[in-house]
RODO-2510 file (C-alpha; in nm, 4 decimals, decimal comma):
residues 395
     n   res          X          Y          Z
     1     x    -1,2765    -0,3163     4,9534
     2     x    -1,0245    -0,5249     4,9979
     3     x    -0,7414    -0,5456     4,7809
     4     x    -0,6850    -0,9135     4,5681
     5     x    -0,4036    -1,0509     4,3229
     6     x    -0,4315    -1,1981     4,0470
     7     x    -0,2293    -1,5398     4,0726
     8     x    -0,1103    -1,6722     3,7142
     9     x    -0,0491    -2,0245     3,6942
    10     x     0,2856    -2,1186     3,5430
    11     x     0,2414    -2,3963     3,3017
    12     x     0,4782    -2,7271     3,3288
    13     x     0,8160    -2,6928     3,1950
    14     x     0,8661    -2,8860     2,9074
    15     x     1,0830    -3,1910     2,9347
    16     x     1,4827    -3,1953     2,8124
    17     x     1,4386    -3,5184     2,6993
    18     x     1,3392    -3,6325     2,3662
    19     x     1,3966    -3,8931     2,0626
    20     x     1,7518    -3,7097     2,0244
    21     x     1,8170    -3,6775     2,3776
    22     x     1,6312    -3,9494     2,5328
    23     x     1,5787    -4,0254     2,9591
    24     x     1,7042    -4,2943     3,1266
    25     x     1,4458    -4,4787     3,2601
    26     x     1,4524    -4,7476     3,5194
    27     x     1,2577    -5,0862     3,5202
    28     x     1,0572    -5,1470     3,8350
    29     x     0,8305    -5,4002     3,7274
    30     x     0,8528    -5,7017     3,4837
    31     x     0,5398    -5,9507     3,4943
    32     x     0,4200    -6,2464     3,2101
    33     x     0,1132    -6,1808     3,0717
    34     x     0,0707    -6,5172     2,8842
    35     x     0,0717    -6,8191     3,0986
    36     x     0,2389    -7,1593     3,0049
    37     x     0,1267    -7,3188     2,7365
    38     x     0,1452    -7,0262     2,5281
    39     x     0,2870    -6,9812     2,1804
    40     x     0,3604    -6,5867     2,2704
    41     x     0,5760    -6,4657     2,5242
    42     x     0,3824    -6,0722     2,6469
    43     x     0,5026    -5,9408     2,9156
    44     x     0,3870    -5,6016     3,1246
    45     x     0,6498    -5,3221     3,2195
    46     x     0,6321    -5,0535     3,4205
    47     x     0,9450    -4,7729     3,3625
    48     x     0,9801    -4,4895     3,6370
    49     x     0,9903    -4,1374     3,4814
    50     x     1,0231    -3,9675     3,7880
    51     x     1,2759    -3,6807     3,7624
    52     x     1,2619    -3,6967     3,4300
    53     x     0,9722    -3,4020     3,3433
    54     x     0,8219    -3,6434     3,0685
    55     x     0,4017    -3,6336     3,0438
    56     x     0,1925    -3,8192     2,8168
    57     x    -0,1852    -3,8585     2,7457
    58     x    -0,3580    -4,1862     2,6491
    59     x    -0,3071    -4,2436     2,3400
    60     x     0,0631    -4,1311     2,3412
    61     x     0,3252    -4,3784     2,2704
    62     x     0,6868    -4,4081     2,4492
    63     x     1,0047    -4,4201     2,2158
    64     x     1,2398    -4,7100     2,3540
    65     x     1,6066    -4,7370     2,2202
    66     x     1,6944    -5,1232     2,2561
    67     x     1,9729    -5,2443     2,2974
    68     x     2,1935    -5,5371     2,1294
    69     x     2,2557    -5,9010     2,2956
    70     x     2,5945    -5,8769     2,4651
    71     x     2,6336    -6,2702     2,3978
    72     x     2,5507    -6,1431     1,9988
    73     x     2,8136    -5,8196     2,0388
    74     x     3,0531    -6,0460     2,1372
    75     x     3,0416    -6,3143     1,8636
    76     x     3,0424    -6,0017     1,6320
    77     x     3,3617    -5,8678     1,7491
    78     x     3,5475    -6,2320     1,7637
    79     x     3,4628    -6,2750     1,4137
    80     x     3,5491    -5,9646     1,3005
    81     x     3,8991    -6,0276     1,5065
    82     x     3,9337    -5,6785     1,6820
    83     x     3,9960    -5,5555     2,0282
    84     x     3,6626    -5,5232     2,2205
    85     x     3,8182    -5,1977     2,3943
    86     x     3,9094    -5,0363     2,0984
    87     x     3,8462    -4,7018     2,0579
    88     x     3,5602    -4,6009     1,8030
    89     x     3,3563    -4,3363     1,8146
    90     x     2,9543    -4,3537     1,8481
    91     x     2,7352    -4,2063     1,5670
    92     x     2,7292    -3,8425     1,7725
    93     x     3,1178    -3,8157     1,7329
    94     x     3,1501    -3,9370     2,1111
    95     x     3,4486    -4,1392     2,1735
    96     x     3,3433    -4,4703     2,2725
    97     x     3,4929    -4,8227     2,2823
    98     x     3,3625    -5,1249     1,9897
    99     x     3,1592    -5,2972     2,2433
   100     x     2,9928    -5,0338     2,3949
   101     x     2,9229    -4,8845     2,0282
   102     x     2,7545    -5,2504     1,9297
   103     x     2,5715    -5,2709     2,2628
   104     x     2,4109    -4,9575     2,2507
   105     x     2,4208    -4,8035     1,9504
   106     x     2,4352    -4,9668     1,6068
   107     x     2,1763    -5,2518     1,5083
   108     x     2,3566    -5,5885     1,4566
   109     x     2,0473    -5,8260     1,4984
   110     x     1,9326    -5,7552     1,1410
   111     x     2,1482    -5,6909     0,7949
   112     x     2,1324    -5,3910     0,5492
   113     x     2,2125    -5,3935     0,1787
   114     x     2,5068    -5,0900     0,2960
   115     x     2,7367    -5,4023     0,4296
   116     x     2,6610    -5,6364     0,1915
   117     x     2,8221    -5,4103    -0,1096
   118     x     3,0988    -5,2902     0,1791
   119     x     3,1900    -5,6993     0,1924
   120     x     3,1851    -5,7216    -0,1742
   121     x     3,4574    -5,5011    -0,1881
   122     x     3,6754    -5,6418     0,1014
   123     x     3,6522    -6,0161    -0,0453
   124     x     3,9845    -6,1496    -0,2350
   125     x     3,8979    -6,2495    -0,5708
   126     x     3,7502    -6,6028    -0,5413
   127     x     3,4038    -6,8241    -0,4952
   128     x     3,3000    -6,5918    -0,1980
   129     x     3,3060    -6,2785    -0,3927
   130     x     3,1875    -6,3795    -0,6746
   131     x     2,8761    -6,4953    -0,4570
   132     x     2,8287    -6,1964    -0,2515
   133     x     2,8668    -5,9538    -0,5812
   134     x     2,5889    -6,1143    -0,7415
   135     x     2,3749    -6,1417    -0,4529
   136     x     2,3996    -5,7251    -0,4539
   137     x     2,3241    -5,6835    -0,7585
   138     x     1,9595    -5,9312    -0,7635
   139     x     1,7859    -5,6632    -0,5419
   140     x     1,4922    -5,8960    -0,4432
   141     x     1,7167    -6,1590    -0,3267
   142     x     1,9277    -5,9379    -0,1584
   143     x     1,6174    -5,7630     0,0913
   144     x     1,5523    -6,1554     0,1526
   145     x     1,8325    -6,2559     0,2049
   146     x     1,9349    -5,9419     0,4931
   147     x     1,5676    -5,9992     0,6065
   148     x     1,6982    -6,3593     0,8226
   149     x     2,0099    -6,2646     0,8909
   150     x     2,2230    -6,0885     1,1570
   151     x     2,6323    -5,9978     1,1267
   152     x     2,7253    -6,3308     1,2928
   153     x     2,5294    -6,4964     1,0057
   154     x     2,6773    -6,2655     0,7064
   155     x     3,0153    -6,2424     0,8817
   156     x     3,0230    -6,6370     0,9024
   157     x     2,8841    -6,7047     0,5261
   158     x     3,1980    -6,4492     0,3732
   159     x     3,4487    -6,5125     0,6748
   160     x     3,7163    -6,3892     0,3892
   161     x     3,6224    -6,0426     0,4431
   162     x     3,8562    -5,8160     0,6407
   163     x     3,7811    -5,4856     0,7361
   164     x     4,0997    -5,2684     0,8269
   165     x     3,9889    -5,1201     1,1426
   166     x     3,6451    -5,0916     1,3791
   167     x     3,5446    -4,7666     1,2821
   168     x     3,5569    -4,9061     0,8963
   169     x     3,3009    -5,1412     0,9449
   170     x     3,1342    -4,9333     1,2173
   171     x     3,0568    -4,7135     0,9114
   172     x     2,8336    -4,9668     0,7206
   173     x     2,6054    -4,9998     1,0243
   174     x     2,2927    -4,8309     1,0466
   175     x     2,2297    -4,6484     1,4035
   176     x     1,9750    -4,7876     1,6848
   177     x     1,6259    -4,6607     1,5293
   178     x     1,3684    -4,6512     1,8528
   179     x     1,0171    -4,8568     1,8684
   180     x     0,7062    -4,7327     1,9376
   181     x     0,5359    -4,8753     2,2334
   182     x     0,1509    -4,7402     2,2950
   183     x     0,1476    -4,7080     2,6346
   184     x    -0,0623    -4,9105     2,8814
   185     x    -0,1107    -4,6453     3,1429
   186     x    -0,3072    -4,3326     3,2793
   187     x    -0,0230    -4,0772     3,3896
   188     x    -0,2802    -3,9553     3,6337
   189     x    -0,3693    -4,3507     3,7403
   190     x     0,0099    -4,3817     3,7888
   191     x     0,2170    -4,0597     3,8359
   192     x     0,6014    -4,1048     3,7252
   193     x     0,5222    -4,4371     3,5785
   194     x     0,4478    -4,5622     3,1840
   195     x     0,3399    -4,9320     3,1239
   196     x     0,4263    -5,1206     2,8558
   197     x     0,2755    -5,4190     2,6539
   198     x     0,5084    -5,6217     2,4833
   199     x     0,5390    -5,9081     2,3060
   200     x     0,9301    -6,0572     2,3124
   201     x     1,0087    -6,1417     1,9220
   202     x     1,2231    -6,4448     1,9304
   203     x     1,2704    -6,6717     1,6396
   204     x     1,4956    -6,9220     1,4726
   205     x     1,6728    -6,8837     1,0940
   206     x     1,9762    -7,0486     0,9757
   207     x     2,0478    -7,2734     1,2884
   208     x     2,0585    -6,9508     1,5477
   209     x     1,8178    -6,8118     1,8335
   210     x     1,7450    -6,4813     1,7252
   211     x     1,5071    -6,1963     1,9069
   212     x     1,3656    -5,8775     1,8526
   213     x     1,6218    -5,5774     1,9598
   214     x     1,3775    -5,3797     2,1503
   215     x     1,1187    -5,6240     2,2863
   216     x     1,4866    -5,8588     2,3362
   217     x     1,6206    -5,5793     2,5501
   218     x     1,3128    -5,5171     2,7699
   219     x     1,2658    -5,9046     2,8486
   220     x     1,6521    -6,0161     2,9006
   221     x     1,8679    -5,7418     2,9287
   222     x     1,6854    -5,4386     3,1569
   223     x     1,8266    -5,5236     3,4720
   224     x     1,5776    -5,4089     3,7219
   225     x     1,5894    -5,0714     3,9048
   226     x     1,9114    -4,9543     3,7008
   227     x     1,8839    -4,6113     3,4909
   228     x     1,9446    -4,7715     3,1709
   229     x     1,6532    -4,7742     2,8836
   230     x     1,6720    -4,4448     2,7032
   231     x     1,3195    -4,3543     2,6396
   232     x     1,0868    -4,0271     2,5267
   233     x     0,7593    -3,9759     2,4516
   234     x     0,6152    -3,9475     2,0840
   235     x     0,2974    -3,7586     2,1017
   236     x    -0,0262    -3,8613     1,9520
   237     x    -0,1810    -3,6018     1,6896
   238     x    -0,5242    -3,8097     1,6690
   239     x    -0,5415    -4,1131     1,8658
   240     x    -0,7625    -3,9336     2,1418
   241     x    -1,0273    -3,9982     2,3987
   242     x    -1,3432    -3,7520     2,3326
   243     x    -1,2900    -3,4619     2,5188
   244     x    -1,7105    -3,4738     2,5821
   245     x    -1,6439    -3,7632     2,8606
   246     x    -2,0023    -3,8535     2,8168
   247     x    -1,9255    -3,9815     2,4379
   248     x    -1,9440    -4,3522     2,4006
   249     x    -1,6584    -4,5317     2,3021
   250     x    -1,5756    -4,8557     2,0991
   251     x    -1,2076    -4,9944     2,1644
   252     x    -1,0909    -5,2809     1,9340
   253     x    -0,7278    -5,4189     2,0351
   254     x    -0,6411    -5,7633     1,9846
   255     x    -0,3205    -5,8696     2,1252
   256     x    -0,0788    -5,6241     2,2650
   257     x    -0,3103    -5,3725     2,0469
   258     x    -0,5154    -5,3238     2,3990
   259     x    -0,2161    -5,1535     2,5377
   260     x    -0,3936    -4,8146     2,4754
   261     x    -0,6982    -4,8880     2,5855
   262     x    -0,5872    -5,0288     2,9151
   263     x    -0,5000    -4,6702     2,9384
   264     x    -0,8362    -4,5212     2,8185
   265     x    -0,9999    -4,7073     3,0697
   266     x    -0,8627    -4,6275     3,3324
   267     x    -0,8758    -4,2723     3,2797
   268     x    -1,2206    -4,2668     3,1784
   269     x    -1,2504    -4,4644     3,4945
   270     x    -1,0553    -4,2208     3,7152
   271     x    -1,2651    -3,9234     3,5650
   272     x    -1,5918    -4,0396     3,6033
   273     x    -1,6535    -4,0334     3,2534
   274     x    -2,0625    -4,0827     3,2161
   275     x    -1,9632    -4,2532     2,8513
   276     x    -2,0214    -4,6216     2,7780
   277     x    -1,7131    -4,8172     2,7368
   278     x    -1,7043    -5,1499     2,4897
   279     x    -1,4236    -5,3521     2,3929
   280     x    -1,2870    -5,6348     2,1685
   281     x    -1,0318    -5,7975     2,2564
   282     x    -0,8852    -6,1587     2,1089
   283     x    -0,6147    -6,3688     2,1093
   284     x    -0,5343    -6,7253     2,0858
   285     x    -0,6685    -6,9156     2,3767
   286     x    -0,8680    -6,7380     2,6830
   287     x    -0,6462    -7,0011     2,9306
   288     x    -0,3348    -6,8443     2,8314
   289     x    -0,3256    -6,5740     2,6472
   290     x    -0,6152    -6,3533     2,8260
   291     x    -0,3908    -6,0346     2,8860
   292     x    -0,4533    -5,8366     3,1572
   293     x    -0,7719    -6,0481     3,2305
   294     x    -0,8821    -6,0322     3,5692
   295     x    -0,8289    -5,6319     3,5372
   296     x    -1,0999    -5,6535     3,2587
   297     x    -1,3381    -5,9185     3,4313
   298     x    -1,3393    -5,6678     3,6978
   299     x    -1,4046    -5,3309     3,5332
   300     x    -1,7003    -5,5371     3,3687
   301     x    -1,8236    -5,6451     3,7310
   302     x    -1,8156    -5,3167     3,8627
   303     x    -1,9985    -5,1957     3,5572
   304     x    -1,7067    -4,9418     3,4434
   305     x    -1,6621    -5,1631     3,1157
   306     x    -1,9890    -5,2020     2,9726
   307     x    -1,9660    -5,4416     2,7515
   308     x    -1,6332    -5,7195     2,6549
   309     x    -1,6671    -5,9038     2,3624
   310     x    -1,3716    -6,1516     2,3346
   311     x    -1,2202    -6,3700     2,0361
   312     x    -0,9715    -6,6409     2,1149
   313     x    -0,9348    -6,7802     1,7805
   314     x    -0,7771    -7,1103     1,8561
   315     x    -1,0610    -7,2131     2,1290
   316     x    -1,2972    -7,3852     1,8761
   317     x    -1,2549    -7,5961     1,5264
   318     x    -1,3288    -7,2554     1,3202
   319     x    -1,1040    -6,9566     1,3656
   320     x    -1,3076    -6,6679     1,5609
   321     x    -1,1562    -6,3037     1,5093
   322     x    -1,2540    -6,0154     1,6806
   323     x    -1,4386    -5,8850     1,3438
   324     x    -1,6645    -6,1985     1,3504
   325     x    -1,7497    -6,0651     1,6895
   326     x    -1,7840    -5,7645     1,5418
   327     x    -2,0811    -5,8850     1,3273
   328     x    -2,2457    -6,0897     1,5846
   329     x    -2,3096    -5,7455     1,7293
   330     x    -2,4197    -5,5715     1,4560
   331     x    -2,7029    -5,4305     1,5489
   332     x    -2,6026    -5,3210     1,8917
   333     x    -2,2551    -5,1946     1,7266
   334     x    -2,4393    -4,9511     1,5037
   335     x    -2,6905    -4,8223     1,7505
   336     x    -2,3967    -4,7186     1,9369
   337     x    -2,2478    -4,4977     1,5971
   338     x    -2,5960    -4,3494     1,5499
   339     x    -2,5502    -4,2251     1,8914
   340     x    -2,2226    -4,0575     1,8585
   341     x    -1,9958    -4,3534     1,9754
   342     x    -1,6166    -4,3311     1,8966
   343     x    -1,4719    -4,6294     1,7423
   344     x    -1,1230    -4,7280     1,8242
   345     x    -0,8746    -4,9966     1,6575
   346     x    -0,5211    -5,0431     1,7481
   347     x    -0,2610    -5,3098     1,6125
   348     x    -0,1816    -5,5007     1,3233
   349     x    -0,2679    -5,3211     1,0024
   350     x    -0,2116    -5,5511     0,7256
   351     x    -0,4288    -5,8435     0,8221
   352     x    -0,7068    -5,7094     1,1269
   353     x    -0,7104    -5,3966     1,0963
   354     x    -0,8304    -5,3830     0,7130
   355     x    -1,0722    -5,6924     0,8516
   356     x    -1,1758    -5,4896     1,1148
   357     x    -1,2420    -5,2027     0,8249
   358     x    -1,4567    -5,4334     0,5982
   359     x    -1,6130    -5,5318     0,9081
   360     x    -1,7471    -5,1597     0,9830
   361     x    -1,8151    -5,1381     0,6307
   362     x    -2,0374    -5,4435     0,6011
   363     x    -2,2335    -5,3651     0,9295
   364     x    -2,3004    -4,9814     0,7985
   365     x    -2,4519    -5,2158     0,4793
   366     x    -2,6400    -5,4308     0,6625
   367     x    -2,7925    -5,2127     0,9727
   368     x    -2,8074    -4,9007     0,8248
   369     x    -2,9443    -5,0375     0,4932
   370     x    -2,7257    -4,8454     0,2516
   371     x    -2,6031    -4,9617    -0,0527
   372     x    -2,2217    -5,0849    -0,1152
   373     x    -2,0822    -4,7550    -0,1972
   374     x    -2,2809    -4,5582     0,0573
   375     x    -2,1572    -4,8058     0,3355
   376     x    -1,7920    -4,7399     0,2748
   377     x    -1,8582    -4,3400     0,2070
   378     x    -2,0183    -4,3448     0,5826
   379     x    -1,7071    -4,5431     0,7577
   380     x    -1,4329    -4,3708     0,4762
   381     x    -1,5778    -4,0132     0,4793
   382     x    -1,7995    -3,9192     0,7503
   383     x    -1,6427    -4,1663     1,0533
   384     x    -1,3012    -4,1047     0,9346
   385     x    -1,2672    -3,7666     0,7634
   386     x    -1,5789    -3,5410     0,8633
   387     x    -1,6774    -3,6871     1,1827
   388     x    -1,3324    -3,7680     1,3100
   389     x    -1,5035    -4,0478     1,5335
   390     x    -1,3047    -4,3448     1,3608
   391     x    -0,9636    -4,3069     1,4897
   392     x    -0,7087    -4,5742     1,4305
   393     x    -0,3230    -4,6653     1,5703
   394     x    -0,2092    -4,9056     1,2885
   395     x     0,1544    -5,0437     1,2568
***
């Protein structure tokens, strides 16, 4: 009998990159998702991860370190009236220079109640500090007041403050926190890739253009094919596709909130996944704002989405969310929980997604006849808790 050997498959090394030591990605791919006329700017990135040893699964999210305006670092470092070459050292220890410790690492776009009590005590005696101490002291009107402002604003407003050197009023500064970006991709649809779906933050207060750090960064600053957005990927615990690929699933992402399910698609698509896919999706106005569109139109032509139930709100007189949708299809909606389905919701949790939870509460009511309290002990309890087969990605 002939001899054999066993052959013992070595499992992927893990990555050396992470939120402390994050990869530098490059940017191969910046499209508009919204078309003119549009009140939102979303756009669609794709970052190369190749060399880099970093996997992810739908449902995983990539950690992005933006990265400050260097018109806005600029302004910062006039007003404060130092050397932009000084030497400083960045929040690691790692000597640096002022404006590469603004640009990369320290966030300037938005306030913090630490620099407002540091100013108070770098103010001569006067109208301005007098000002500034009692705005410290009213809490309340000192988170609004840091809320729509940035360091030109604040630096402008007490220009009588003088901090003695950079690394002084490098101190007050809080450090670059990442954002979260579900990601918009199948790994195994797109090896070395991640997609993003963002939408660019930009906004007016106090007379001055002012964006988003992150979502600013990706849409102005990324030069293209340059190794310079420092990225990792932040693992999902929950936010999973049924591992029985025949399961049904429900997706509900309004907005950039179908960025993960762009990705569940198309790796239920690429696995031949016998499971029924559904999806709501809305927005503002199906001529402009229909992201990733034709993609969709054609997974439902080819019969790999099986059903799309859109809400563009601003189409008609009356307002139409995705949770009125929701209720038009009831019936259907609940047939598909009684046979197992999955329901999925990602984006904003203070306004759809609690709609989106009365909405599942209201249709348990209705279809499955059960009183008040039984409805929301079905989508609380068993979907939720027990059945794990209500699974949401909420920010």
């Amino acid at each position: 009998m002939e001899e054999t050997t066993a052959v013992i498959e070595t499992p992927p090394a893990a990555s050396p990159y992470s939120r402390k030591n994050p990869f530098l990605a490059e940017l191969t791919r910046h499209d508009r998702l919204t078309k003119p006329g549009s009140l939102k700017d979303t756009r669609h990135f794709v970052l190369n991860l190749a060399g880099s040893g970093l996997t992810y699964r739908p449902g995983d999210s990539l950690g992005a370190f933006g990265r400050n305006s260097p018109e806005l670092v600029e302004e910062v470092i006039a007003l404060l009236g130092f050397e932009p070459e000084a030497a400083v050292s960045d929040p690691k220890g790692q000597p640096t220079t002022l404006r590469q410790a603004l640009l990369r690492d320290y966030t300037i776009n938005r306030a913090n109640r630490k620099m407002m009590a540091a100013l108070a005590e770098r103010i001569p005696p006067g109208e301005q500090r007098n000002r500034l101490r009692e705005l410290v002291n009213k809490g309340d009107a000192l988170n609004e007041y840091v809320d729509t402002r940035d360091y030109v604003d604040i630096l402008k407003e007490f220009d009588e403050a003088r901090f003695q050197s950079p690394a002084e009023f490098l101190a007050q500064l809080s450090p670059v926190v990442p954002r979260l970006y579900s990601i918009a991709s199948s790994l195994q649809a797109h090896p070395n890739e991640a997609h993003l779906c963002i939408t660019v933050v930009r906004y007016q207060t106090h007379g001055r253009a002012k964006k988003g750090l992150a979502s600013g960064f990706f849409a102005d600053h990324s030069d293209m094919f340059v190794k310079n957005i420092p990225v990792y990927v932040q693992e999902s615990r929950t936010f999973r596709l049924p591992k029985d690929t025949s399961t049904d699933i429900i997706m509900c992402g309004p907005g950039v909130g179908l960025a993960p399910f762009r990705a569940f698609l198309e790796q239920r698509i690429l696995e031949g996944a016998p499971g029924r896919n559904w999806l709501f999706f809305g927005e503002q106005h199906q001529a402009t704002d229909f992201l990733y569109g034709d993609e969709l139109l054609d997974y439902q032509r080819n019969g790999k989405l099986h059903r799309l139930d859109l809400a563009f709100s601003r189409d008609q007189p009356q307002r139409i969310y995705v949770q009125h949708r929701m209720a038009e299809a009831a019936k259907e909606l609940w047939s598909w929980l009684q046979r197992g389905a999955c329901f999925y919701v990602c984006g904003d949790a203070r306004h759809m997604a609690k709609d989106v939870h009365q909405a599942l509460i209201d249709i348990a009511r209705q279809e499955g006849g059960l009183s008040a309290e039984a409805a929301a002990d079905y989508v609380n309890v068993t979907l939720m808790k027990t059945e794990k087969r209500y699974l949401r990605d909420v920010y």
